[in-house]
C-alpha positions as CSV (number, residue, x, y, z in Angstrom):
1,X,22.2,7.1,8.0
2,X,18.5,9.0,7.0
3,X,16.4,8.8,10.3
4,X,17.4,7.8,13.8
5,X,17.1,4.4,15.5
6,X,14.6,4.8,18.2
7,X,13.5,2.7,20.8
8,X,10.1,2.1,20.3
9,X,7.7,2.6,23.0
10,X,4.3,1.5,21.8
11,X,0.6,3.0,22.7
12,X,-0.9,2.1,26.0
13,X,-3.6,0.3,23.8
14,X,-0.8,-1.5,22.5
15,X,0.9,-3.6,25.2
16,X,-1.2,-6.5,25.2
17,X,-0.1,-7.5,22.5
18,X,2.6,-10.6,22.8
19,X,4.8,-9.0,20.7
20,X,5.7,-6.1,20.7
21,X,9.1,-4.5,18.3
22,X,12.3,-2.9,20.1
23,X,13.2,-0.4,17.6
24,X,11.4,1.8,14.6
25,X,13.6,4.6,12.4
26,X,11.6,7.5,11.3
27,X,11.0,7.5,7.6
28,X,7.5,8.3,6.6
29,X,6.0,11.8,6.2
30,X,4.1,10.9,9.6
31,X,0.7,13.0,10.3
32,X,-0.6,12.6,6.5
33,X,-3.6,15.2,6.3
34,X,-7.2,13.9,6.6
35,X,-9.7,16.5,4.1
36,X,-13.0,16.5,2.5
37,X,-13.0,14.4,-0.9
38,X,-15.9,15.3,-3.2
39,X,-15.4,11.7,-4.9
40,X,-17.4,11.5,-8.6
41,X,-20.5,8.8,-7.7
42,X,-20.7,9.1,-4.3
43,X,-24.9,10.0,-3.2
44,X,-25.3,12.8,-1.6
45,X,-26.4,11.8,1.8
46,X,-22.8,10.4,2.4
47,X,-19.9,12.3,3.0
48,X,-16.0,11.0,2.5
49,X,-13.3,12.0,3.3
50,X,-10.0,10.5,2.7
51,X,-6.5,9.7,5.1
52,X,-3.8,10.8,2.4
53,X,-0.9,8.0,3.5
54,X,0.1,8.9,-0.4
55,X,1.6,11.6,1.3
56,X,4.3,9.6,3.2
57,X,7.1,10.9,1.5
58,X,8.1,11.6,-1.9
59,X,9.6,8.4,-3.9
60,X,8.5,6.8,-0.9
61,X,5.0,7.2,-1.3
62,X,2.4,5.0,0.0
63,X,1.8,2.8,2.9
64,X,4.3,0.5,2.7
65,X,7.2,2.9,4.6
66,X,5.0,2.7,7.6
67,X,5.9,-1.1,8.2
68,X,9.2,-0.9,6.9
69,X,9.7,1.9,10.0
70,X,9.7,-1.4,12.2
71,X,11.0,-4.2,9.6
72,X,14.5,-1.8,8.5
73,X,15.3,-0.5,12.0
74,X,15.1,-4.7,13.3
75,X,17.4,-5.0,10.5
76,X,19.8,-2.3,11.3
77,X,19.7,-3.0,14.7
78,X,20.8,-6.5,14.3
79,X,23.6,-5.2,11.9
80,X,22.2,-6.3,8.6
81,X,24.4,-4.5,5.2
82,X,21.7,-6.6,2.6
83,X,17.3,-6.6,2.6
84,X,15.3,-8.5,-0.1
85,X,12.0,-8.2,-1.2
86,X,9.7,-10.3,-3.2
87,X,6.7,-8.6,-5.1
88,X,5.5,-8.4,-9.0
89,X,7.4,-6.7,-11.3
90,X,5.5,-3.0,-10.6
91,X,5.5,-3.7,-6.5
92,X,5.0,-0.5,-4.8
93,X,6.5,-2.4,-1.8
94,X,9.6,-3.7,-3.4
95,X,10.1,-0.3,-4.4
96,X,9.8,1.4,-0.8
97,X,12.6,-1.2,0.0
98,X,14.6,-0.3,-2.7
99,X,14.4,3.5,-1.7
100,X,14.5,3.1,2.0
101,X,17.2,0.6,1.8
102,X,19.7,2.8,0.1
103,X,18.8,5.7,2.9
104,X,19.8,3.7,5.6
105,X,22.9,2.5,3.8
106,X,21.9,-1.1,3.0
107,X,22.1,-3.1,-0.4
108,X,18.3,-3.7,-1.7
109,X,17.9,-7.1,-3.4
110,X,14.5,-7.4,-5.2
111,X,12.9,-10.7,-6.5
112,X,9.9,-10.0,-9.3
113,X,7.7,-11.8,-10.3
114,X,7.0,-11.2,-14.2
115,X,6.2,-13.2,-17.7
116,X,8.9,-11.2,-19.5
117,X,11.7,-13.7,-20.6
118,X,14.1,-11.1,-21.6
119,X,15.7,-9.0,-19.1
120,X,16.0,-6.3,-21.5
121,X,11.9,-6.0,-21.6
122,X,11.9,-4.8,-18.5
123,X,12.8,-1.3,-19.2
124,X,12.2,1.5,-16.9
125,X,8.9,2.7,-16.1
126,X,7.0,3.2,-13.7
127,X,8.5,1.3,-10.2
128,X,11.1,0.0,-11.9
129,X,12.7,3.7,-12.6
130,X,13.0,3.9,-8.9
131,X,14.3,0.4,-8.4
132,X,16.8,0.8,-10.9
133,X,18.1,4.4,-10.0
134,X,18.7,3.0,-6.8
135,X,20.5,0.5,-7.4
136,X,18.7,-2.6,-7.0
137,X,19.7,-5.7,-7.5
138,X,17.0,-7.6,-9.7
139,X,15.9,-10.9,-9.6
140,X,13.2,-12.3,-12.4
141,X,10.7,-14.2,-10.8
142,X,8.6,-16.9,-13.5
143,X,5.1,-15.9,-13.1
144,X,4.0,-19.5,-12.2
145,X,6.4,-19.4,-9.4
146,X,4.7,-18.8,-5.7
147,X,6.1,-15.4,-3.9
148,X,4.8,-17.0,-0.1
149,X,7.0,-19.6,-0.7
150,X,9.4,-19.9,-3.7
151,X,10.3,-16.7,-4.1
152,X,10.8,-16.4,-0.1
153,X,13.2,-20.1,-0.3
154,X,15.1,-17.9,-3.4
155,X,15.7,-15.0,-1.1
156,X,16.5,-17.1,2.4
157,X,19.2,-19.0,0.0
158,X,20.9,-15.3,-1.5
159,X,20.8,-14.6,2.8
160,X,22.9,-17.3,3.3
161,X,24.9,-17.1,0.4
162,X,25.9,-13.5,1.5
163,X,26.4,-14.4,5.1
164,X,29.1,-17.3,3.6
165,X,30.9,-15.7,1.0
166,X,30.9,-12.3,2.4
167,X,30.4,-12.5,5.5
168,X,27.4,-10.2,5.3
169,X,23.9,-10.6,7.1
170,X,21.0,-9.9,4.6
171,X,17.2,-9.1,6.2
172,X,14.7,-10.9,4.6
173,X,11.4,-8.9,4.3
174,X,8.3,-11.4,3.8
175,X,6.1,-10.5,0.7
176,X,3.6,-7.6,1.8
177,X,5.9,-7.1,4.9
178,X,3.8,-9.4,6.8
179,X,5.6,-10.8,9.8
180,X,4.7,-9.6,13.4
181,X,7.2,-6.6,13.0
182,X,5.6,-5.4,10.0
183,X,2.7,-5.8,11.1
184,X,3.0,-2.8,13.9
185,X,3.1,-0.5,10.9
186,X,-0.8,0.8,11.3
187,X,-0.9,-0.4,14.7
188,X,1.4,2.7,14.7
189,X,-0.5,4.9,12.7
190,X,-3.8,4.2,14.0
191,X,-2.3,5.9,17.0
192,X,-2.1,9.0,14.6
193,X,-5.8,8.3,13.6
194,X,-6.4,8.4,16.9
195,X,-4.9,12.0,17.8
196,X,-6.4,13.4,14.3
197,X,-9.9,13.0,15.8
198,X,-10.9,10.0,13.4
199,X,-12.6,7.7,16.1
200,X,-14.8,11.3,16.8
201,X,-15.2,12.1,13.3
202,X,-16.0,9.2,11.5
203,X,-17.9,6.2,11.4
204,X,-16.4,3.9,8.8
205,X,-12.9,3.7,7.6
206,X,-13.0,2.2,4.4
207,X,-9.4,0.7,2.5
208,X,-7.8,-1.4,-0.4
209,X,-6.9,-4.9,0.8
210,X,-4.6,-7.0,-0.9
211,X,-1.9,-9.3,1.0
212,X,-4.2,-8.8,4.2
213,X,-1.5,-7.1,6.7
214,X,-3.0,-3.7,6.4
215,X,-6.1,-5.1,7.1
216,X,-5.2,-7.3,10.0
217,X,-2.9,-4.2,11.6
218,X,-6.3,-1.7,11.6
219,X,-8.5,-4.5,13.1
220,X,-6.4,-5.6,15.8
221,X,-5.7,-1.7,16.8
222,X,-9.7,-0.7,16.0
223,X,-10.9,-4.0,18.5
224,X,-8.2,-2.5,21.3
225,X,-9.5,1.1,20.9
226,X,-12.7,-0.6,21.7
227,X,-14.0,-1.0,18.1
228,X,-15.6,2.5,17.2
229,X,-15.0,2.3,13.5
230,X,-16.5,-0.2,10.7
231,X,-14.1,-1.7,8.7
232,X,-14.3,-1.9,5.2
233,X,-11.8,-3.6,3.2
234,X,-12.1,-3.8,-0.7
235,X,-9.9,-6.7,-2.1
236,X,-8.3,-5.7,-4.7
237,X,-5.8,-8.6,-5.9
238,X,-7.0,-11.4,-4.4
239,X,-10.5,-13.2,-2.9
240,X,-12.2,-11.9,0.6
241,X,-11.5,-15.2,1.8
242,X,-7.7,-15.1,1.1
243,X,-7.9,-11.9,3.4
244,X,-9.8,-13.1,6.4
245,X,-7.6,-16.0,6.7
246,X,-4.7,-13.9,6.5
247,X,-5.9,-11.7,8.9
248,X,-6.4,-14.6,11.1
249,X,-2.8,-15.8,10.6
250,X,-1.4,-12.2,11.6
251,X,-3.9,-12.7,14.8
252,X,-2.1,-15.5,15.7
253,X,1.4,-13.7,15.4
254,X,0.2,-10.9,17.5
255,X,-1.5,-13.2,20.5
256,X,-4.9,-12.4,19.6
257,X,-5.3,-15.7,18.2
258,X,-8.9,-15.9,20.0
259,X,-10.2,-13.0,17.2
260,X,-11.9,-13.7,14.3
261,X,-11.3,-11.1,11.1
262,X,-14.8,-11.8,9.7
263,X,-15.9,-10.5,13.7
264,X,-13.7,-7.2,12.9
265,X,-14.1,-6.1,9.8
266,X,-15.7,-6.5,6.3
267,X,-14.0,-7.6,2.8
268,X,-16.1,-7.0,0.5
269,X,-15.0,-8.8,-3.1
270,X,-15.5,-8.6,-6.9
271,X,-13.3,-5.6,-7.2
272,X,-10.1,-7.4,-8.3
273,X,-11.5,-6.9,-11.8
274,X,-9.2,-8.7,-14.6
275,X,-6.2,-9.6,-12.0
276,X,-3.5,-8.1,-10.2
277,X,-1.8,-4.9,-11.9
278,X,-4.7,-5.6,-14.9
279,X,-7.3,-2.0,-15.3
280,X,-9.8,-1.7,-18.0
281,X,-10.7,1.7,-19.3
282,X,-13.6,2.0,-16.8
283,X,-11.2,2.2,-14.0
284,X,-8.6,4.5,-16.1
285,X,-11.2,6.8,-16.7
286,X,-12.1,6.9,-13.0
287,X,-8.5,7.4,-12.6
288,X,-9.0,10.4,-14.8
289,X,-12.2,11.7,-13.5
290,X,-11.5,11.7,-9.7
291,X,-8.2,13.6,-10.6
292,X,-9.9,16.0,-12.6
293,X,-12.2,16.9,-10.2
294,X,-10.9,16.7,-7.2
295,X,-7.2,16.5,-7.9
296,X,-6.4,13.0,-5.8
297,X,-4.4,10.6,-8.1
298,X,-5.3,7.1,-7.9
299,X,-3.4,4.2,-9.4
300,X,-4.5,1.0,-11.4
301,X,-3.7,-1.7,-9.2
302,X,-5.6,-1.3,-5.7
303,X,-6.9,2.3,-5.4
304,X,-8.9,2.8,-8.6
305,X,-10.3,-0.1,-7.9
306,X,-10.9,0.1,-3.9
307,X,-12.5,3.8,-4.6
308,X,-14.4,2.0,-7.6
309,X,-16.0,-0.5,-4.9
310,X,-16.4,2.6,-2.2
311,X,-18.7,4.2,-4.3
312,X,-20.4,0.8,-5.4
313,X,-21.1,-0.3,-1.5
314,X,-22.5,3.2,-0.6
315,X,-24.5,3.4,-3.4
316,X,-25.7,-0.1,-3.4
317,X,-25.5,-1.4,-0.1
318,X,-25.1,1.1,1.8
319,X,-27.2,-0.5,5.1
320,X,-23.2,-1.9,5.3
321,X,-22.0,1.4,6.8
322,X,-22.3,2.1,10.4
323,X,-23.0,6.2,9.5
324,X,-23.0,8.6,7.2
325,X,-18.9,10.0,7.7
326,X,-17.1,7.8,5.5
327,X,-13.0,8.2,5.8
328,X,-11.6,6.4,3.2
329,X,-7.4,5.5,3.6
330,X,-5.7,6.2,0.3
331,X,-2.7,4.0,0.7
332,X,-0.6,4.8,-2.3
333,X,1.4,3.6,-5.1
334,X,1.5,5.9,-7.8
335,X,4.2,5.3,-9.2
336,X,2.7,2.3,-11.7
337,X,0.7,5.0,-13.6
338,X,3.8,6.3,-15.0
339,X,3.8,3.3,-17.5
340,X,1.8,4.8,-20.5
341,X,-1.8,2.8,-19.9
342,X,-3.2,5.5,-19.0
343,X,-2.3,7.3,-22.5
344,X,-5.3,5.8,-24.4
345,X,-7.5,7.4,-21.6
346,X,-5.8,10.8,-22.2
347,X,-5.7,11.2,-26.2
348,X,-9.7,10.0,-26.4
349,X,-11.5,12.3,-28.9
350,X,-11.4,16.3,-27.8
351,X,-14.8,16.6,-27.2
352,X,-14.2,14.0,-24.0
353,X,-11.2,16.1,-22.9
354,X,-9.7,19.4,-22.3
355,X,-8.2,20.6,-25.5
356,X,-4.4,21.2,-26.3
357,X,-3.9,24.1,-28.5
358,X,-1.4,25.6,-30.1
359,X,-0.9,29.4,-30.0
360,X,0.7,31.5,-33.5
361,X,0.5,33.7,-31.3
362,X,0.3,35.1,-27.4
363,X,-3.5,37.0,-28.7
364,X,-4.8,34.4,-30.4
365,X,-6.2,32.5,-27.8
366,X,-9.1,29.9,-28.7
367,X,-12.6,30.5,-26.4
């Protein structure tokens, strides 16, 4: 087994809440550095910085190991040999399943959702490497099927299927690891903000939003802290209204049922752009920009566009931010970049980008 089962003992902060999980297993790269981010756009009367939860591990990259910390040690502790998943076809979460899964000895059964009709279209890029080289079972999802619901019937009936014919139990992980567990995932880390000095140092914490549990976990532990920080979440797959009343669902899970997201934090929209996974060459050459210059990688579905709509806000609206030290909390997922969009970025015309050149020889070196 990678990573010990621990028994959980949450922040003083913490305890009010009505639920509260037994157990967590160690698997993120926990302390992710906090540093200066000279991000292309932003004025100059602002400075960011960014949280880099990228960091969290190698193929487990991104924010979605924090939850599963909470979601994979309830399912270990209670025995489980099976997980499943549910997420599009390039889900940065399924894929954290299908990694962390195999670590702790389970079997990782992912359901994604896709418009590919042939299995054999699915190929290997991108998420989908990682899926595949560890072993995970895949289940194609029709893209006019719901994930919430049909996709989580799909994945309750494989559950029981295992549990009868095998014998077997099989942990069911909700779509965007939303489920009261899951949802102590950055009430966890914000602990970790906490110690880093972030409630000293800045004044707005700024973030992608897309199912809403990120969201919901930062507002809960920001309002028990005593609120310091503004929120700022930029949606990035679906409407600002979809995440409030998310939030307010996961507020109700956690007996804070008397909050009110749009009290807590702000989702600012029009940033999903041409739909979930979708980029347009404005946001790959962002992509290409902010990594040139500052060396930070962003990806195509949620942080090119959340950084895209950072710099937006604080140069349009910036009367929106409670001070000038902007933290911004780079949650991940670069592994959908690997999928060659971003090649018709990258061979634009030479004068646009650095130059490859090829040497006769070792002197002859172009100036």
């Amino acid at each position: 087994m990678y990573g010990k089962l621990l028994t959980y003992e949450p922040p003083e902060w913490a305890k009010v809440l009505s639920y509260i999980p037994k157990k967590r297993i160690p698997l993120a790269m926990a302390n992710t550095p906090i540093h200066p981010w000279k991000v292309p756009g932003v004025p100059e009367d602002f400075s960011v910085s960014v949280k880099r939860d990228d960091l969290t591990g190698c193929v487990l990259s991104g924010n979605k190991v924090r939850k599963l910390e909470f979601l994979l040690a309830e399912a270990v502790d209670q025995g489980c040999s099976h997980v499943t998943a549910c997420g599009e076809l390039q889900s940065n979460n399924c894929r954290a399943v299908a990694v962390c899964a195999r670590q702790l000895g389970l079997t990782p059964h992912l359901f994604l959702r896709t418009d590919f009709t042939n299995k054999k279209a699915v190929g290997c890029a991108g998420n989908m490497l990682l899926n595949r080289l560890c072993g995970a079972h895949i289940y194609l999802v029709p893209p006019h099927h719901d994930l919430d619901k049909d996709a989580l019937d799909s994945m309750e009936r494989l559950a029981q299927e295992l549990q009868t014919s095998r014998g077997e139990s099989c942990y069911v992980i909700p779509r965007g690891c939303i489920n009261k567990t899951g949802l102590f995932g950055y009430i966890h880390v914000f602990e970790e903000l906490r110690q880093q000095g972030v409630l000293e140092q800045f004044d707005d914490l700024v973030f992608p939003c897309a199912s809403g549990g990120t969201a919901a976990e930062l507002a809960i532990a920001n309002h028990l802290t005593d609120g310091h920080l503004r929120l700022h979440g930029i949606a990035v797959t679906e409407s600002a209204d979809y995440v409030y009343g998310s939030c307010d669902k996961s507020f109700q899970e956690m007996g804070v049922g008397h909050l009110r997201s749009r009290d807590l934090l702000r989702v600012v929209g029009g940033f999903v752009g041409r739909g979930y996974g979708l980029c347009t060459t404005e946001q790959m050459e962002f992509i290409q920009r902010v990594a040139a210059q500052t060396s930070v990688v962003l990806d195509t579905t949620y942080s090119a566009k959340a950084v895209l709509g950072l710099v937006s806000e604080l140069r349009h609206n910036p009367s929106a931010f409670g001070g000038r030290r902007v933290l911004y909390l780079h949650t991940g997922g670069v592994f959908p970049m690997f999928d060659g969009r971003m090649k018709q970025v990258l061979e634009m015309k030479e004068e646009r980008q650095p130059r490859i050149n090829m040497l006769s020889q070792m002197n002859d070196l172009p100036l």
